[in-house]
BAFI-3210 file (N, C-alpha, C; in Angstrom, 3 decimals, decimal comma, padded with zeros to 6 digits):
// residues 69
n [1|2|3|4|5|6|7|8|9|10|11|12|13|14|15|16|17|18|19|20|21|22|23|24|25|26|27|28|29|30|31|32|33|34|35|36|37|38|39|40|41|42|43|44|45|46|47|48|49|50|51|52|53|54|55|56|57|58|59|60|61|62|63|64|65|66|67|68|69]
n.u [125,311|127,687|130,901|133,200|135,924|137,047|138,447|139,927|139,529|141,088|139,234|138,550|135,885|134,384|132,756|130,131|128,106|127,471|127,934|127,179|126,512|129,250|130,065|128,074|129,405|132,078|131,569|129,345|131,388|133,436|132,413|131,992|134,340|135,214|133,514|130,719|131,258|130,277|130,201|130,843|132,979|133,073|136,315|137,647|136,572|136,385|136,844|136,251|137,245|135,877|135,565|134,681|133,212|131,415|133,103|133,463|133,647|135,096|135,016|137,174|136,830|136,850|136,483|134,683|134,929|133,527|136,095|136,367|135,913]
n.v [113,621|116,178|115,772|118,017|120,652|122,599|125,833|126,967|129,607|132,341|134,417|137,590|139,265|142,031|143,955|146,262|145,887|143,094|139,259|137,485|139,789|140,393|138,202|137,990|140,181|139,927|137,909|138,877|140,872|139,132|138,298|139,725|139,684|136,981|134,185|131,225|131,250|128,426|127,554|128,099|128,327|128,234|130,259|131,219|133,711|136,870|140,012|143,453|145,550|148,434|150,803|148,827|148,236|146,372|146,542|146,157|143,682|140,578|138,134|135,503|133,686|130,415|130,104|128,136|128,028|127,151|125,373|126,901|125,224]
n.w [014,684|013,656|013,007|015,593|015,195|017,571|018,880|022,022|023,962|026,311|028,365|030,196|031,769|032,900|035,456|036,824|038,045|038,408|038,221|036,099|034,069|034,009|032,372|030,200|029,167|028,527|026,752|024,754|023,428|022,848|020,824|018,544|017,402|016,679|015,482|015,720|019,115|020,827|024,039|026,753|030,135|033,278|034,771|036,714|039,610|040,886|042,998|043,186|046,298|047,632|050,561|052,184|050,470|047,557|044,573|042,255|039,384|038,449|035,958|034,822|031,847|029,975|026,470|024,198|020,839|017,394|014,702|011,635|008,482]
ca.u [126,074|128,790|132,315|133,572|137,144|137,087|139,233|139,360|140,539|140,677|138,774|137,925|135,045|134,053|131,419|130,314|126,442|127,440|128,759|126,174|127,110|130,683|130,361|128,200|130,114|133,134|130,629|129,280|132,536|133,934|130,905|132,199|135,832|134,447|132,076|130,470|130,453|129,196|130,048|131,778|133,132|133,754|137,626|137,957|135,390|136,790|136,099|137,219|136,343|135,961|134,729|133,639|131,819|131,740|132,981|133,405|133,510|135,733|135,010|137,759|136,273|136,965|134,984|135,224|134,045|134,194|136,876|135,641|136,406]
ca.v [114,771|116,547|116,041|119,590|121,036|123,724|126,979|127,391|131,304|132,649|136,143|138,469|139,848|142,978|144,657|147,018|145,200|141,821|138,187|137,648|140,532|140,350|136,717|138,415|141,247|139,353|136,747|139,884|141,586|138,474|137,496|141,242|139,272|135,620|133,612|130,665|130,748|127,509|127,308|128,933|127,438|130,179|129,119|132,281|134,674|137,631|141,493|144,622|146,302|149,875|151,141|148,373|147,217|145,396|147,875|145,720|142,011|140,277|136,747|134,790|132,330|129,572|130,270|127,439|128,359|125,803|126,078|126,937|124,355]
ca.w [015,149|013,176|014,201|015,098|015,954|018,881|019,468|022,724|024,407|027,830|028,026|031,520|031,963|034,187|035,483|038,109|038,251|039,045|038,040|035,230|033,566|033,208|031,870|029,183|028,975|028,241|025,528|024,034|023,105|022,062|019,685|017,673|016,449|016,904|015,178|015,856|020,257|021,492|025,229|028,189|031,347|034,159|035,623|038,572|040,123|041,808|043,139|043,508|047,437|047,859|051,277|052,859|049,563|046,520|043,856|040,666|039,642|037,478|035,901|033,889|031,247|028,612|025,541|023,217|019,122|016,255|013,699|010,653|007,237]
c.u [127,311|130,008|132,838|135,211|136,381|138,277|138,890|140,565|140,016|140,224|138,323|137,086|134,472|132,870|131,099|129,042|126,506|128,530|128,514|126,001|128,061|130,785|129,989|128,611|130,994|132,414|130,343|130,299|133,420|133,447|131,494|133,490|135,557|133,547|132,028|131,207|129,893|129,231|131,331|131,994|134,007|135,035|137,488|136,929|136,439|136,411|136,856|136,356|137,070|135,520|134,139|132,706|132,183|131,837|132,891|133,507|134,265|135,216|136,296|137,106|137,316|136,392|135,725|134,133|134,328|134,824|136,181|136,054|137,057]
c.v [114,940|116,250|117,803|119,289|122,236|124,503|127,279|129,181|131,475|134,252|136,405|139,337|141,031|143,529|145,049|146,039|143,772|140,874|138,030|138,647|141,170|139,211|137,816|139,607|140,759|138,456|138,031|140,357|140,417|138,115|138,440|140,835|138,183|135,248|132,133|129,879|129,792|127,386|128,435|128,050|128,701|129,410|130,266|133,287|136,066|139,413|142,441|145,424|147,483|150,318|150,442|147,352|146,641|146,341|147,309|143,989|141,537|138,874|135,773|133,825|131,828|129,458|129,246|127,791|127,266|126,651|125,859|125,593|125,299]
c.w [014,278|013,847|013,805|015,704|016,680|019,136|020,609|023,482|026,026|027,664|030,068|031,150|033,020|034,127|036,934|038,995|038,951|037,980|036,643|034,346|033,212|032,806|029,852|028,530|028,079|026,468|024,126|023,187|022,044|020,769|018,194|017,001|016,357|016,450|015,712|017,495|020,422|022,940|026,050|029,553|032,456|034,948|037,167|038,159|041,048|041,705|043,584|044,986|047,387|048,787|051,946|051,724|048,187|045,467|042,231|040,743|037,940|037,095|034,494|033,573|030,058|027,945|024,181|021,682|018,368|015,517|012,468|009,291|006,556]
res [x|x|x|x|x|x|x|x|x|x|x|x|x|x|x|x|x|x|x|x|x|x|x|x|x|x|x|x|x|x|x|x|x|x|x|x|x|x|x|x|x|x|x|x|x|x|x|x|x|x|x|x|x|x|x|x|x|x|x|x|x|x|x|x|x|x|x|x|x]
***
């Protein structure tokens, strides 16, 4: 196994659909300024109510990348 270094960032994720789609919402988006993504660790879950119902969904993560050489 290589030894790596790790950048790690905090990113939020949203989404109207669910949990699971503001993770990769958030992964996605990051991937577009970010290279080399290896893991995520979800820290808070939370939602937006509208009416009685579940109107959106937020997820804060820790997305750790290797640093490059």
């Amino acid at each position: 196994m290589d030894d790596n270094v790790y950048k790690i960032v905090e990113l939020t994720g949203s989404s109207k659909s669910g949990i699971e789609d503001a993770i990769q919402t958030a992964i996605t988006r990051a991937g577009k300024t970010l290279r080399n993504i290896r893991w995520f660790e979800v820290l808070e879950t939370r939602g937006h109510v509208e009416n009685g119902k579940v109107a959106h969904y937020q997820v804060s993560l820790k997305v750790g990348f290797t640093v490059e050489d």
